[in-house]
N, C-alpha and C positions, 0 to 999 in steps of 0.2 A: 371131430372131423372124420366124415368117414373113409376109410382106409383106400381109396382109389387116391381120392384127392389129397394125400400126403403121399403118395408115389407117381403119382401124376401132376400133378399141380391143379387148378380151375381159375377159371375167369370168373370177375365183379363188374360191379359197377365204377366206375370214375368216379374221386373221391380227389377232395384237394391236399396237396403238400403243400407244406410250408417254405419251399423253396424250388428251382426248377435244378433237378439231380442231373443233373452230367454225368457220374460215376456212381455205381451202387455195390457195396460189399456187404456179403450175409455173412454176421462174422459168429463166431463159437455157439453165442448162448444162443441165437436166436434171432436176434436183432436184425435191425437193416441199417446198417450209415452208409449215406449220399452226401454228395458234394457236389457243388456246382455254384451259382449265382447266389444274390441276395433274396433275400424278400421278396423283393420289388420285381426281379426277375432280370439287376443288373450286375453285367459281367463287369467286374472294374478292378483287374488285376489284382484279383485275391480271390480264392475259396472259400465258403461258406458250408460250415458240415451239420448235418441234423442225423437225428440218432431215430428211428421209431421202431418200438418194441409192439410188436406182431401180437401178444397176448392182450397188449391192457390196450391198444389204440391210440397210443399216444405218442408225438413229437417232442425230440428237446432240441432246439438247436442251439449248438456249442456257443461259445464266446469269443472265443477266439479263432483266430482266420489265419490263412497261408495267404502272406503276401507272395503271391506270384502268376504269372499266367499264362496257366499248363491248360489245354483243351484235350490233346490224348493223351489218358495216364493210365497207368496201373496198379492196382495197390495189388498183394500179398499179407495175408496173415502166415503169421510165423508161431509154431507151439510153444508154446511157455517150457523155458529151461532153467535148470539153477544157473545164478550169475557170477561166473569164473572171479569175477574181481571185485563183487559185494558192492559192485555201486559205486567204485572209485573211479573208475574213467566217463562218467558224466556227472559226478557231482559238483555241485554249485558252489561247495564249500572250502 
């Protein structure tokens, strides 16, 4: 990529996703997750989240869904810390 266009951004062509993204997060590595509607491009009180990684051109979307139905949200990434309590206050077990 030449070095403008990683400080600047550029424009493409229209290109299809696999879902209609309501919300986009560029999270650490690179990536992009959206969320928003289904497939099909239905809203039906629940999230749909797809993952696509910028290098290889590729979509995954997740399997599982947030029952619920938020139109304005916000996500936050938070830095990775050590875990004061080793995993005891959400474990399963």
């Amino acid at each position: 990529m030449p070095a403008i266009q990683s400080t600047s951004g550029q424009w493409s062509g229209v290109f299809d996703w696999p879902i209609i993204g309501i919300h986009c997060i560029l999270t650490p590595d690179g990536k992009v997750l959206t969320y928003g509607t289904d497939q099909l491009g239905q809203q039906g009180a629940q999230l749909i989240y797809d993952v696509w990684d910028i290098a290889t051109n590729t979509h995954y979307t997740l399997p599982n869904r947030t029952p619920t139905d938020m139109f304005c949200s916000a996500a936050a990434l938070v830095p990775e810390r050590p875990d004061p309590d080793h995993g005891r206050r959400f474990s399963r077990t």
